[in-house]
DOTILUM-937469 format. One record per residue (C-alpha): residue number from 1; residue in one letter; chain; z, x, y. Coordinates in nm, 2 decimals. Each point is the difference from the previous one (the first is absolute). Example, Ala and Ser with C-alpha at 12.3 -4.5 7.8 and 13.67 -1.06 7.14 Angstrom:
<atoms>
 num residuo cadena      w      u      v
   1       a      A   0.78   1.23  -0.45
   2       s      A  -0.07   0.14   0.34
</atoms>
This chain:
<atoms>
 num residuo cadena      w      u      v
   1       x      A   4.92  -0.58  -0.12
   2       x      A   0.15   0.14   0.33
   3       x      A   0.19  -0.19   0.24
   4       x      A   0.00   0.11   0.40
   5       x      A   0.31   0.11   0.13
   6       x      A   0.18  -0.26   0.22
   7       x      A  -0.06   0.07   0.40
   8       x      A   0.20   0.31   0.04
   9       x      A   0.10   0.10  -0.28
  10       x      A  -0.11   0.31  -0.18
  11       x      A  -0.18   0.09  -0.30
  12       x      A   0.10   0.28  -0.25
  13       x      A  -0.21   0.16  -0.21
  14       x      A   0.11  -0.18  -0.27
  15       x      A  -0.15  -0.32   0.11
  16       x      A   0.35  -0.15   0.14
  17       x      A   0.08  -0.12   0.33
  18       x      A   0.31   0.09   0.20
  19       x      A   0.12  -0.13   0.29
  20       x      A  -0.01   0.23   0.36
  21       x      A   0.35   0.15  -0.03
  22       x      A  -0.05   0.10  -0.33
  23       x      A   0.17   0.36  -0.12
  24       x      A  -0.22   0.16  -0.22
  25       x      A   0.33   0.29   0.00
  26       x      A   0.03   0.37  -0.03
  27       x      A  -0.29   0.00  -0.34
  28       x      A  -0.26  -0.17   0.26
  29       x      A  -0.23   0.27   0.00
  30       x      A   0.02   0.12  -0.32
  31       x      A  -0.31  -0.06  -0.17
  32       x      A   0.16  -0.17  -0.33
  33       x      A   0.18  -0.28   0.27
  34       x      A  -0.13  -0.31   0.12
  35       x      A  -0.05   0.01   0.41
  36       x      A  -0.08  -0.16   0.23
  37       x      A  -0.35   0.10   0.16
  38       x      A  -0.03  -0.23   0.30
  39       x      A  -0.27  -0.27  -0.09
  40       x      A   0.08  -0.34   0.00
  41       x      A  -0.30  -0.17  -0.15
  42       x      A  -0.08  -0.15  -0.34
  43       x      A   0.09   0.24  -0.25
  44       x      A  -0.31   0.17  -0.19
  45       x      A  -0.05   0.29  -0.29
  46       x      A  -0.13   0.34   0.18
  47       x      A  -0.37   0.03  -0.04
  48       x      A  -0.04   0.15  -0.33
  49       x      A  -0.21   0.35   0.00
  50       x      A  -0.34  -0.01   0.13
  51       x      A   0.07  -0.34   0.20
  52       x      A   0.00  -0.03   0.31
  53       x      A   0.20  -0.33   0.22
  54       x      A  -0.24  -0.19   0.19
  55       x      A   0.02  -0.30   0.20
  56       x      A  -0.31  -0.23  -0.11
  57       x      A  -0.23  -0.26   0.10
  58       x      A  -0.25  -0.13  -0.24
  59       x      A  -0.27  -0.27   0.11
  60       x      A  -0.30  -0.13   0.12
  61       x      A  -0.14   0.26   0.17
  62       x      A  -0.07  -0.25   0.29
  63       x      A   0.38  -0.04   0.06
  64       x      A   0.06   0.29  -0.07
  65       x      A   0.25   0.21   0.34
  66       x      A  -0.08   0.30   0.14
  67       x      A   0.39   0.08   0.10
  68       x      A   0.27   0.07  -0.20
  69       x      A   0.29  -0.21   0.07
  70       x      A   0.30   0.13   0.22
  71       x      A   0.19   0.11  -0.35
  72       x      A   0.24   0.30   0.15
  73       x      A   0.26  -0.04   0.23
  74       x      A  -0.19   0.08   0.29
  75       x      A  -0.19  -0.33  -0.02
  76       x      A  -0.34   0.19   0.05
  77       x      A  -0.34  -0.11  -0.20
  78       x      A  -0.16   0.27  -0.15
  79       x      A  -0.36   0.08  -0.13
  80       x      A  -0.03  -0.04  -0.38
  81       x      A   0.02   0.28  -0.22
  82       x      A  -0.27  -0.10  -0.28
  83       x      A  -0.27  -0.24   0.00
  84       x      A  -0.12  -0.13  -0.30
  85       x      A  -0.25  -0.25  -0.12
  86       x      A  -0.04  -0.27  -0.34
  87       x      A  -0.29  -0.26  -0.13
  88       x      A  -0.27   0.21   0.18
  89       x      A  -0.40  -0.21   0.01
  90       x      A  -0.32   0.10   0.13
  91       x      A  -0.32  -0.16   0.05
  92       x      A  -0.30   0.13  -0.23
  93       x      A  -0.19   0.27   0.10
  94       x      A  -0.33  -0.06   0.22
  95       x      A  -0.31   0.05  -0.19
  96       x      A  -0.36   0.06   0.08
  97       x      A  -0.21  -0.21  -0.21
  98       x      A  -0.24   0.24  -0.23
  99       x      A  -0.33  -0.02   0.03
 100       x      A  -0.27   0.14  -0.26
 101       x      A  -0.26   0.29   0.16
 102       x      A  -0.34  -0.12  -0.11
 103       x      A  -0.12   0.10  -0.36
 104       x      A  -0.14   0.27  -0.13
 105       x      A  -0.31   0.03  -0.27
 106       x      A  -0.29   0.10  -0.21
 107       x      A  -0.29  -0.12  -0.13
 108       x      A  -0.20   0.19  -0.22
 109       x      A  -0.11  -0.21  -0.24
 110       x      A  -0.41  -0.14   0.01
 111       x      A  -0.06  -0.35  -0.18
 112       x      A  -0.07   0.02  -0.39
 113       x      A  -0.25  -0.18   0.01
 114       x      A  -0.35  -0.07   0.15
 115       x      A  -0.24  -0.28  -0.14
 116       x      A  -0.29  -0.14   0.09
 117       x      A  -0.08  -0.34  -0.11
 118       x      A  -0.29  -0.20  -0.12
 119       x      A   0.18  -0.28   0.18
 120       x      A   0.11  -0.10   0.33
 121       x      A   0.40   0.06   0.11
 122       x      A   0.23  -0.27  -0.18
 123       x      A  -0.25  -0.07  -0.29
 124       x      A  -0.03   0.14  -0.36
 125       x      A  -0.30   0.24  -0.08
 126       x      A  -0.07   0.35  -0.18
 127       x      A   0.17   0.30   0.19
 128       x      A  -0.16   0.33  -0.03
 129       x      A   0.26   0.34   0.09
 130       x      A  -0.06   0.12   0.36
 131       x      A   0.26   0.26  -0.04
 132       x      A   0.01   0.33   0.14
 133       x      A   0.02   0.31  -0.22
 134       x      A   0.29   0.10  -0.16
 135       x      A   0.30   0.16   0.28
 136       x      A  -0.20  -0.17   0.27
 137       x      A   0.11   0.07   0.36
 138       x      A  -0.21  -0.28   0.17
 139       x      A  -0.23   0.20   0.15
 140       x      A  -0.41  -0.10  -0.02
 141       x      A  -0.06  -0.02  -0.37
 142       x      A  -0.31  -0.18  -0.18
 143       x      A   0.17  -0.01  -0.35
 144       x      A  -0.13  -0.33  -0.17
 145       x      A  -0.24  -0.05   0.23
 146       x      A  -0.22  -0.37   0.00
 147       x      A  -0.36   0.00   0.03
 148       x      A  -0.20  -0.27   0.22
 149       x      A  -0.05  -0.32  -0.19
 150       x      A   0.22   0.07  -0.30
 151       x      A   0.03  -0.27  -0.25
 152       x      A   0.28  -0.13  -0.23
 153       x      A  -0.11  -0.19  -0.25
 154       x      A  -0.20  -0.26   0.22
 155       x      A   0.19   0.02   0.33
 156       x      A  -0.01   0.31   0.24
 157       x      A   0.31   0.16  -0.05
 158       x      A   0.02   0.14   0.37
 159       x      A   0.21  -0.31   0.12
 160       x      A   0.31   0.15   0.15
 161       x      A   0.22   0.26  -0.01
 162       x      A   0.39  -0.01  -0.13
 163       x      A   0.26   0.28   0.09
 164       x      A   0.31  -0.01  -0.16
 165       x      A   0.33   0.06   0.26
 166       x      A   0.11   0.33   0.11
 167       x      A   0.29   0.16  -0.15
 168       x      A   0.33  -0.14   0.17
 169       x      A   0.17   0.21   0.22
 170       x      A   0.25   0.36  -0.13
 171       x      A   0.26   0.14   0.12
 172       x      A   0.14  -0.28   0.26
 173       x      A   0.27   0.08   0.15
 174       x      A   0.25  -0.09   0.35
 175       x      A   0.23   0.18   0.20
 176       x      A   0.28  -0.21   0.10
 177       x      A   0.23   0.08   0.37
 178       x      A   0.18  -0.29   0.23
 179       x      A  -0.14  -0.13   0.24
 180       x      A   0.27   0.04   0.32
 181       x      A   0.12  -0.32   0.17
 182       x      A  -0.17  -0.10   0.32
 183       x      A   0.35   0.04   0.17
 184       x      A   0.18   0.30   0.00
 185       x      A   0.30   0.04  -0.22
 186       x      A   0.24   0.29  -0.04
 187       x      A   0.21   0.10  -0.25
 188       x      A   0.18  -0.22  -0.24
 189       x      A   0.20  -0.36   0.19
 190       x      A   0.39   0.14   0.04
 191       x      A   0.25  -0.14  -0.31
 192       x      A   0.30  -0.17   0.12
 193       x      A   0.33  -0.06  -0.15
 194       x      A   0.21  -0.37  -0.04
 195       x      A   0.35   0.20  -0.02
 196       x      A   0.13   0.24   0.22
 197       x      A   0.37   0.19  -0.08
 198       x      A   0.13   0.16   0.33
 199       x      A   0.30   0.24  -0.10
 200       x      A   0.25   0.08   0.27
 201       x      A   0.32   0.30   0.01
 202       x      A   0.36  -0.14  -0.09
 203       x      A   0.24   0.14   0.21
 204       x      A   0.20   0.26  -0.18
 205       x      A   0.38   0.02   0.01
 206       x      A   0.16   0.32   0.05
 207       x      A   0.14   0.07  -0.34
 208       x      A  -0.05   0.24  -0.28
 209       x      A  -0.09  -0.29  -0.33
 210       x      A  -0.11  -0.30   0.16
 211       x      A   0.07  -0.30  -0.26
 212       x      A  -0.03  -0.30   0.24
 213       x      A  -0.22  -0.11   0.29
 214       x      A   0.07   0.19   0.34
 215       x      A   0.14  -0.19   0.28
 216       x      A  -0.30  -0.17   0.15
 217       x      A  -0.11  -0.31   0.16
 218       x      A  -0.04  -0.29  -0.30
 219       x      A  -0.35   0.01  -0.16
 220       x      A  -0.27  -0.23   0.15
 221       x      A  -0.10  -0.28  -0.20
 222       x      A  -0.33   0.15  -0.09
 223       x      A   0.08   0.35  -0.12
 224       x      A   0.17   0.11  -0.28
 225       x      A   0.25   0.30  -0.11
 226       x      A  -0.22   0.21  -0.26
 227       x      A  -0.01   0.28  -0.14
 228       x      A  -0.34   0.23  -0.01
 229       x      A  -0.22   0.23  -0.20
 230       x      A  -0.34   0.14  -0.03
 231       x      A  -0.20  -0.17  -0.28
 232       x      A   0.06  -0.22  -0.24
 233       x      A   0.35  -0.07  -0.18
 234       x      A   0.23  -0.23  -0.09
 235       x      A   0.30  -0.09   0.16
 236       x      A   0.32   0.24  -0.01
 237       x      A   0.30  -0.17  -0.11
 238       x      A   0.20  -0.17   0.27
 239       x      A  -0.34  -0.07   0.15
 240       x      A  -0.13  -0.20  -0.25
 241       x      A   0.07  -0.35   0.06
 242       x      A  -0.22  -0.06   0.26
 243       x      A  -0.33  -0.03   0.15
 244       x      A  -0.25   0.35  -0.12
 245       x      A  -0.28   0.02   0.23
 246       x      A  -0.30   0.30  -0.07
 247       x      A  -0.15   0.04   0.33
 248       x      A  -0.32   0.26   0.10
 249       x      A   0.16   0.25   0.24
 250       x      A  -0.28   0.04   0.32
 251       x      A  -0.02   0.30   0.17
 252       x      A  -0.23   0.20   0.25
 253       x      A  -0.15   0.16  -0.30
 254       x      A   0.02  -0.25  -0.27
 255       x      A  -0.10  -0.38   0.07
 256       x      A   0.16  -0.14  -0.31
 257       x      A  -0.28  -0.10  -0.18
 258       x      A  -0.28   0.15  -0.25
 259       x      A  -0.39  -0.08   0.09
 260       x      A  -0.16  -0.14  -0.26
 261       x      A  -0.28  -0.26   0.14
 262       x      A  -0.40   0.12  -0.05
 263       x      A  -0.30  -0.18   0.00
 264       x      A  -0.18   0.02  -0.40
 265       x      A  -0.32   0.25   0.01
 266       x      A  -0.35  -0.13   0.06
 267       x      A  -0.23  -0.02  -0.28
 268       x      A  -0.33  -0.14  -0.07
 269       x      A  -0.15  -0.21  -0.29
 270       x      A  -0.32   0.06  -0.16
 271       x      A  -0.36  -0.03   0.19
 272       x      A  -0.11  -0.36  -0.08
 273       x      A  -0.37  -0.12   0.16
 274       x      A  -0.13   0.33   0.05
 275       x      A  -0.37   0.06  -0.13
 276       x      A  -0.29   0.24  -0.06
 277       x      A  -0.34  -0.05   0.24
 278       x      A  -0.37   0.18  -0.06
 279       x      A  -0.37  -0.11   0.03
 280       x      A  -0.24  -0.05  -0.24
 281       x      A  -0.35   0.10   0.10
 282       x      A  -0.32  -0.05  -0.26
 283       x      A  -0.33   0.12   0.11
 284       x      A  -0.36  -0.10  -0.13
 285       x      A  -0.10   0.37  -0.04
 286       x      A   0.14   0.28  -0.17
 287       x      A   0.13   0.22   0.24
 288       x      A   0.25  -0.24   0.21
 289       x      A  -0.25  -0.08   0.29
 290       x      A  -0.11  -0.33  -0.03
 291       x      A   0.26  -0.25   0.06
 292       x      A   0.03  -0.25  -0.21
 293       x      A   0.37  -0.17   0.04
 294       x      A   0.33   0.17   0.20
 295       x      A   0.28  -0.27  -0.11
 296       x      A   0.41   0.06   0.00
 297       x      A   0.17   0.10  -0.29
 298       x      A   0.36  -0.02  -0.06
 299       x      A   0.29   0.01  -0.25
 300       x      A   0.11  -0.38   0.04
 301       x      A  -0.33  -0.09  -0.24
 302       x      A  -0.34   0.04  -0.15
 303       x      A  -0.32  -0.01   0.30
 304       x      A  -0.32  -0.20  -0.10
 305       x      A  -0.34   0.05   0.21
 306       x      A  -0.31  -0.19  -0.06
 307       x      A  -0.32   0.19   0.00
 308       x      A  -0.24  -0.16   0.24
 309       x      A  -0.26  -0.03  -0.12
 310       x      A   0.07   0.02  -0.36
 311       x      A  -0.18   0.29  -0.23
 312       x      A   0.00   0.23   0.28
 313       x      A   0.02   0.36  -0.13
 314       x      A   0.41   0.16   0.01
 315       x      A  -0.04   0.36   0.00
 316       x      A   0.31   0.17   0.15
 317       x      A   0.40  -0.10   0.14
 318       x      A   0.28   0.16   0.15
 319       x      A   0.38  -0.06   0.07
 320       x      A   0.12   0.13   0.33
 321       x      A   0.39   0.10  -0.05
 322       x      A   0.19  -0.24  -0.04
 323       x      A   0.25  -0.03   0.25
 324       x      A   0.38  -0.10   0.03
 325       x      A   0.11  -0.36   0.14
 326       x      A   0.36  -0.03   0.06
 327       x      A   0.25  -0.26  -0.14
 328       x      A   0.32   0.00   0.06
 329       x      A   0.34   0.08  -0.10
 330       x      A   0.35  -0.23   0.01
 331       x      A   0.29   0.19   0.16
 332       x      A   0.36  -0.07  -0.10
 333       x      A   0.30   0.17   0.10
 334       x      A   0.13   0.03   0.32
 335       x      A   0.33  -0.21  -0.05
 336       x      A   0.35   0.02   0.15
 337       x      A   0.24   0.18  -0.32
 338       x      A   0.33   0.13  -0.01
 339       x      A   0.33  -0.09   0.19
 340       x      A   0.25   0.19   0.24
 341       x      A   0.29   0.07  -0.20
 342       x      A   0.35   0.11   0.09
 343       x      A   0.03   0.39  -0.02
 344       x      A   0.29   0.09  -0.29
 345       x      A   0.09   0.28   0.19
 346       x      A   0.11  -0.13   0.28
 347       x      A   0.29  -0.21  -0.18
 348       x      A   0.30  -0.10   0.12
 349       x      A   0.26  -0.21  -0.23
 350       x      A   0.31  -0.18   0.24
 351       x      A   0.27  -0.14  -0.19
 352       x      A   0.19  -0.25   0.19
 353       x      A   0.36  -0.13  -0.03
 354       x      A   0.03  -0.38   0.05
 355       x      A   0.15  -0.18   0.27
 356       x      A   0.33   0.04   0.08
 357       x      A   0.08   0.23  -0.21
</atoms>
């Protein structure tokens, strides 16, 4: 603990005050003799090596002054010397919301089966194989053709036709991207710090080891005597029974802080509701010409056609290729991540002595 000189008096490099008419004698200048060095402010250790004295306020940073205060003896304000910042906050990152391109697919698969029935759709009777031949592409076949009239057991067996679904869609896939907000939005929203530090020159005095504080005006209420150094570190002894502040030193090239907000990458689910669509034609004749029913086929479920009227002859079919129906996919993603944080290089520890002392 240090204790300020009385007004006038003077402060040796020991840490004792004299009064003005002190004689240091004829050793005064020797370097191994206490002296007298002209301030006569509270007495203070020298800042160690690597610190540096600063005058200090530490704040809100909406109070925080622009000025220095008049500290020399010439009464003048002065433009700080280091501008730091503490408890620095941004908003989350805007986001575009992601949206899912439209799938993506194959169908390539032709029903298993095809039946014709000696009964009509939704009631029980024989079913005799209407399949195509083996590797079928659904082009005109007559494989298991039907002749006119065509009994089974006592009932004509020519009573519908039953096609068994389509294979289900392969190979569904989205592309996800974002979508851009409707209003224009650049960049990331500006961080802004709670605390400012504003660090301001102490006058020096005009001697060779300075050991107490230089004769200047008394220290406003809201600053504090500190000491200063780059980084992180603990307080120096004689400086360590105060306040410690770490502040983020900003300058023209360095703001202080570290970006770290992002949005999280679009992605897309799996395909759900897509399907597989064809037509299913049968043909009295053998060769594909006479039309006997053209009905939808699809892979959501089996297609039953009555034959009208029954025991006609069923001599040929085809598929057409069956084609792709879209679903869709969910998209996820797209949300705010990461934080703004303070930026360890820029540093800066101030140890500051207490109060009148």
């Amino acid at each position: 603990m240090y204790t300020p000189c009385p007004d006038n008096y003077l402060c040796l490099e020991d840490g004792s005050c004299v009064p003005p008419d002190w004689d240091a004698g004829p050793d005064a200048n020797d370097a191994s003799t206490s002296s007298a060095i002209g301030c006569a402010g509270p007495c203070i250790p020298p800042p160690p090596d690597d610190w540096d004295l600063r005058a200090l306020w530490h704040g809100p940073s909406t109070e925080a002054p622009t000025r220095c205060p008049a500290l020399g003896a010439d009464g003048e304000e002065a433009f700080p010397v280091f501008l730091g910042r503490a408890d620095v906050s941004a908003p989350p990152a805007n986001c575009d919301p992601c949206k899912c391109t439209e799938p993506t697919g194959a169908c390539t698969t032709l029903p298993e089966t095809i039946e014709i029935r000696a009964a009509i759709c939704d009631a029980a009777g024989t079913s005799l194989p209407f399949d195509g031949p083996e590797g079928w592409d659904g082009s005109c076949t007559n494989a298991h053709a039907l002749a006119a009239g065509a009994m089974c057991g006592s009932v004509l067996c020519a009573q519908s036709i039953v096609v068994s679904p389509l294979g289900p869609p392969v190979g569904e896939a989205c592309e996800p991207f974002a979508e851009p907000l409707p209003v224009a939005h650049y960049g990331l929203p500006e961080p802004t710090w709670k605390t400012s530090a504003i660090g301001c020159l102490i006058p020096t005095c005009n001697a060779t080891s300075l050991s107490c504080l230089p004769s200047i005006r008394p220290m406003p209420d809201a600053f504090h005597t500190c000491v200063k150094r780059t980084g992180e570190h603990t307080c120096p002894t004689g400086w360590d029974k105060g306040k410690r502040f770490v502040v983020y030193e900003v300058t023209n090239e360095r703001q202080g802080w570290i970006e770290g907000r992002a949005c999280t990458a679009c992605a897309c689910g799996a395909a759900v509701g897509g399907g597989c669509l064809a037509r299913v034609r049968t043909f009295e004749d053998g060769a594909c010409s006479k039309l006997l029913s053209d009905d939808p086929i699809a892979s959501f479920g089996e297609q039953c056609t009555n034959v009208f009227p029954t025991g006609l002859p069923i001599g040929s079919k085809e598929i057409t290729p069956p084609a792709y129906l879209p679903g869709a996919c969910e998209p996820s993603g797209g949300e705010p991540s990461g934080d703004v944080q303070e930026d360890p290089e820029q540093a800066v520890t101030f140890c500051c002595r207490p109060p009148d002392t």
